[in-house]
PyMOL CGO cylinders between C-alpha atoms (Angstrom):
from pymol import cmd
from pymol.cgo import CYLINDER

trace = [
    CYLINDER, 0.00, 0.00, 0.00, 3.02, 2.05, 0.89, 0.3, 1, 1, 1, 1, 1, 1,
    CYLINDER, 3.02, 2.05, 0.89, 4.90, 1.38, -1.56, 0.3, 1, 1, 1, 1, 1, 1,
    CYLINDER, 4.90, 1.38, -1.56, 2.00, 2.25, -4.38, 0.3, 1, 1, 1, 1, 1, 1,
    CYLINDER, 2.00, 2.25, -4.38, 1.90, 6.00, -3.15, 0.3, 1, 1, 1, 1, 1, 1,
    CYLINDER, 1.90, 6.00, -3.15, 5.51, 6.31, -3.70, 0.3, 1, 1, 1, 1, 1, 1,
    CYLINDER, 5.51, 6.31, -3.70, 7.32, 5.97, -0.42, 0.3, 1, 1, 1, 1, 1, 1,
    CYLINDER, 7.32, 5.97, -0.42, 10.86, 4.43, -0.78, 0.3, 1, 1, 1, 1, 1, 1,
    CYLINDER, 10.86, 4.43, -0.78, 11.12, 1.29, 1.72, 0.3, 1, 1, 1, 1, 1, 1,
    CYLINDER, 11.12, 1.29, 1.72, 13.12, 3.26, 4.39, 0.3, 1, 1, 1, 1, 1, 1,
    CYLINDER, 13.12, 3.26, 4.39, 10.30, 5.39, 5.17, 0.3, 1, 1, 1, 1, 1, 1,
    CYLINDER, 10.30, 5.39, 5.17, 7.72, 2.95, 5.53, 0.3, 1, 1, 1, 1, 1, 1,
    CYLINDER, 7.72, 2.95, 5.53, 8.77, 1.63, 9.24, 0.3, 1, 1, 1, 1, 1, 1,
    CYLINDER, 8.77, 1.63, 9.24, 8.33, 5.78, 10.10, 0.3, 1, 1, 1, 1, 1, 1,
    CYLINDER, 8.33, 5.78, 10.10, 5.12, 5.77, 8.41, 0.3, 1, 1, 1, 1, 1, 1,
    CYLINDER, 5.12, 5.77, 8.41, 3.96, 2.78, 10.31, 0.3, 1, 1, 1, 1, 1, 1,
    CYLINDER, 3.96, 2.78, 10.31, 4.96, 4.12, 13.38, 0.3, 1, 1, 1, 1, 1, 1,
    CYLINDER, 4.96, 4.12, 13.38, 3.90, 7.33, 13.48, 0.3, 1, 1, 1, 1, 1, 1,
    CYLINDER, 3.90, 7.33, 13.48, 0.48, 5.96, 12.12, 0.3, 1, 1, 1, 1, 1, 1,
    CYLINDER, 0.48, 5.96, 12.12, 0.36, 3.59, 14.96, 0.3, 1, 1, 1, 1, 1, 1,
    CYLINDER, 0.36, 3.59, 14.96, 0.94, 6.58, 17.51, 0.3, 1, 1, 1, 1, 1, 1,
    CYLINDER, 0.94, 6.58, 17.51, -1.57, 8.62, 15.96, 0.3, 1, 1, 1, 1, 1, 1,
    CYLINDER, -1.57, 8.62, 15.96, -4.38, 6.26, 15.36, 0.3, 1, 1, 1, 1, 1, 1,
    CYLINDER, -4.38, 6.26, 15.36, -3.64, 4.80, 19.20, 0.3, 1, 1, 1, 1, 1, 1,
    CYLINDER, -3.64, 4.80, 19.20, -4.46, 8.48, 20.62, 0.3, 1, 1, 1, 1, 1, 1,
    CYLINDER, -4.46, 8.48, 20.62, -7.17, 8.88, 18.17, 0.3, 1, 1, 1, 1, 1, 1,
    CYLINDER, -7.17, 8.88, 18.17, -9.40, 5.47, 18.57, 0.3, 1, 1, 1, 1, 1, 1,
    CYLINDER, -9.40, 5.47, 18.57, -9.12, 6.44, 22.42, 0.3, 1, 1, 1, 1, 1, 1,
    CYLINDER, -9.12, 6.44, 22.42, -10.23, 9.60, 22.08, 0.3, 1, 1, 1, 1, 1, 1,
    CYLINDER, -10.23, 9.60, 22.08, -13.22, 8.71, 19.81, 0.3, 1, 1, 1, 1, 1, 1,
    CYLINDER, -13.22, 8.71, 19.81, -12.41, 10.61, 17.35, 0.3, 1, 1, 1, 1, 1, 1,
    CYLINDER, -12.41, 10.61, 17.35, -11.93, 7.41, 14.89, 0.3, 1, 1, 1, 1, 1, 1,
    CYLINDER, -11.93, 7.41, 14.89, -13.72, 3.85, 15.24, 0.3, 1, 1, 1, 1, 1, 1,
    CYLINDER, -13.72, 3.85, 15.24, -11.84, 1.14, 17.20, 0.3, 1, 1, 1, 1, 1, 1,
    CYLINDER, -11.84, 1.14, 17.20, -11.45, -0.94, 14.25, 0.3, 1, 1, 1, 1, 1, 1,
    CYLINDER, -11.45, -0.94, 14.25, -8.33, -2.48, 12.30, 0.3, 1, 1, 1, 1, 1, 1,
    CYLINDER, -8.33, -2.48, 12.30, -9.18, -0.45, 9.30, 0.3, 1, 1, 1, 1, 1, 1,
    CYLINDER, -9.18, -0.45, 9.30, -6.53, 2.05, 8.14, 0.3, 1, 1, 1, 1, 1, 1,
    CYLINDER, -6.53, 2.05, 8.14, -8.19, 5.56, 8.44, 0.3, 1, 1, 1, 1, 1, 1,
    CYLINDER, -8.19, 5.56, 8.44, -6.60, 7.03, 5.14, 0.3, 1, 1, 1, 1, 1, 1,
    CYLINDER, -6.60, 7.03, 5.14, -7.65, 10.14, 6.13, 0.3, 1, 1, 1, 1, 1, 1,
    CYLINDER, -7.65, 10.14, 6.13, -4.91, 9.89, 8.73, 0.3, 1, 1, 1, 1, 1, 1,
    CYLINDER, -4.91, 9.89, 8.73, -2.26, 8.37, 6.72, 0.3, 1, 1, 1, 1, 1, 1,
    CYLINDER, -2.26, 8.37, 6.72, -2.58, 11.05, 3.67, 0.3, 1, 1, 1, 1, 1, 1,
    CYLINDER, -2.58, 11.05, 3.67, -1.74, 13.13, 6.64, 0.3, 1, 1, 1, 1, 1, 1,
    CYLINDER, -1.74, 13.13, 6.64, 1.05, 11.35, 7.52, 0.3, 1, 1, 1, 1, 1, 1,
    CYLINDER, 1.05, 11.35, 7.52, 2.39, 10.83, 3.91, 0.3, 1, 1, 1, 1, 1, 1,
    CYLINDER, 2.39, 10.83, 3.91, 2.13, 14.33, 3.26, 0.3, 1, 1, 1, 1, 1, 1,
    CYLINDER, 2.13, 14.33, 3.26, 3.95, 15.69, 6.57, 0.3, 1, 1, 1, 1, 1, 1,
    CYLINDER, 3.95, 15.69, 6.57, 6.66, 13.21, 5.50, 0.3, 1, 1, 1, 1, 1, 1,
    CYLINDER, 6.66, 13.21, 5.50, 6.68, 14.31, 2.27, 0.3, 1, 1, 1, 1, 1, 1,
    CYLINDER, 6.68, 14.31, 2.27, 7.43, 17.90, 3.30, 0.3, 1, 1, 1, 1, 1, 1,
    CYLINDER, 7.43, 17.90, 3.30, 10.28, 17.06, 5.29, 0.3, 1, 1, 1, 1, 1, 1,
    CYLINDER, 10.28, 17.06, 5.29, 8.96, 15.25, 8.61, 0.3, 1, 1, 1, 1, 1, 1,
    CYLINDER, 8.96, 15.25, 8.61, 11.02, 12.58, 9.62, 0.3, 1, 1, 1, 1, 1, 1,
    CYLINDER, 11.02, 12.58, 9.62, 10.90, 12.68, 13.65, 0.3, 1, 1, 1, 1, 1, 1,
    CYLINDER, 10.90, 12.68, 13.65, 8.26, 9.95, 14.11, 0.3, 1, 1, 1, 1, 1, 1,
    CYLINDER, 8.26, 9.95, 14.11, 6.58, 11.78, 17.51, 0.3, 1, 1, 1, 1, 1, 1,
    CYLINDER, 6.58, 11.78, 17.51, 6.59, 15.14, 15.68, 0.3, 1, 1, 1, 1, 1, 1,
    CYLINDER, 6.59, 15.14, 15.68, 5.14, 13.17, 12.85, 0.3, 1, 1, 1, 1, 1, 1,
    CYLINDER, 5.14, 13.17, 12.85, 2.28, 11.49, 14.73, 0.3, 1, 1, 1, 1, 1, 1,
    CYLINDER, 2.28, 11.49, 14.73, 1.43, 14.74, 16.94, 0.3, 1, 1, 1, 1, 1, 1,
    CYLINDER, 1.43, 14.74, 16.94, 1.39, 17.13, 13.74, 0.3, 1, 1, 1, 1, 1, 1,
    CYLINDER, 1.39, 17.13, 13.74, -1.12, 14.52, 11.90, 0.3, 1, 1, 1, 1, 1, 1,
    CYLINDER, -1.12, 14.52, 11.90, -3.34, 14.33, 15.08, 0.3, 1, 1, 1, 1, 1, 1,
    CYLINDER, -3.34, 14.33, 15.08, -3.37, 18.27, 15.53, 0.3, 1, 1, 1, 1, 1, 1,
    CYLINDER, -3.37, 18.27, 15.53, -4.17, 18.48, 11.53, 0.3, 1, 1, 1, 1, 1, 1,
    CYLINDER, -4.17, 18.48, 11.53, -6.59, 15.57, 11.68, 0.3, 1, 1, 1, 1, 1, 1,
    CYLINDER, -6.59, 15.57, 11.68, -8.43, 17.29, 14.77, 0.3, 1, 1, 1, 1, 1, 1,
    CYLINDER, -8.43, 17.29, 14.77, -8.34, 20.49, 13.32, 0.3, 1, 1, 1, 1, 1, 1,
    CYLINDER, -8.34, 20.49, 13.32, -9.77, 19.28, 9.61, 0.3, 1, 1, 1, 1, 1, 1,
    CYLINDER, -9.77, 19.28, 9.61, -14.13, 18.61, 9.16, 0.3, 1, 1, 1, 1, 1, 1,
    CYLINDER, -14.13, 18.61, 9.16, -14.05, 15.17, 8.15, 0.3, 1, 1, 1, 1, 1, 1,
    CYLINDER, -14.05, 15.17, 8.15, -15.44, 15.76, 4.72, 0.3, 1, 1, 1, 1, 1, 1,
    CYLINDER, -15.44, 15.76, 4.72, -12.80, 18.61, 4.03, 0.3, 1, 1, 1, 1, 1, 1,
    CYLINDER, -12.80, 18.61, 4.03, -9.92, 16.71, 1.89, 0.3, 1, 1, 1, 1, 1, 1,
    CYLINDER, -9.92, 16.71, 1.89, -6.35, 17.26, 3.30, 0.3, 1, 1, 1, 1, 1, 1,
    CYLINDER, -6.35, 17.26, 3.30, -4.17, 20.26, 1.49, 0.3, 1, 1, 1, 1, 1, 1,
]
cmd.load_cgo(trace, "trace")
């Protein structure tokens, strides 16, 4: 899945991770379901804080919960 949206292999462990961390705080805060369904709201997010020079996987996670938080769900991420 990863791989498809153009992420070279190194990054996809700090993707992971940071997703991980994110969608933890998120499915206990309710504001996603508790289900093992990726949110891809949350990982375009991700992908895009990476792709703008993010690489600090706690920076990472708490930028894409602040943006996700901060975004109406039908809004599509800029």
């Amino acid at each position: 899945m990863l791989v498809e949206r153009g992420l070279g292999v190194m990054n996809v462990e700090l993707v992971s991770e940071a997703y991980a961390i994110a969608a933890n705080y998120l499915r206990r805060s309710g504001a996603i379901p508790d289900t093992l369904v990726t949110n891809e709201r949350l990982l375009e997010i991700i992908i895009k804080l990476l792709q703008h020079g993010e690489f600090n996987k706690i920076r990472l996670a708490n930028k894409a919960i602040t943006r996700f938080e901060a975004q109406p769900q039908a809004q599509a991420v800029a």
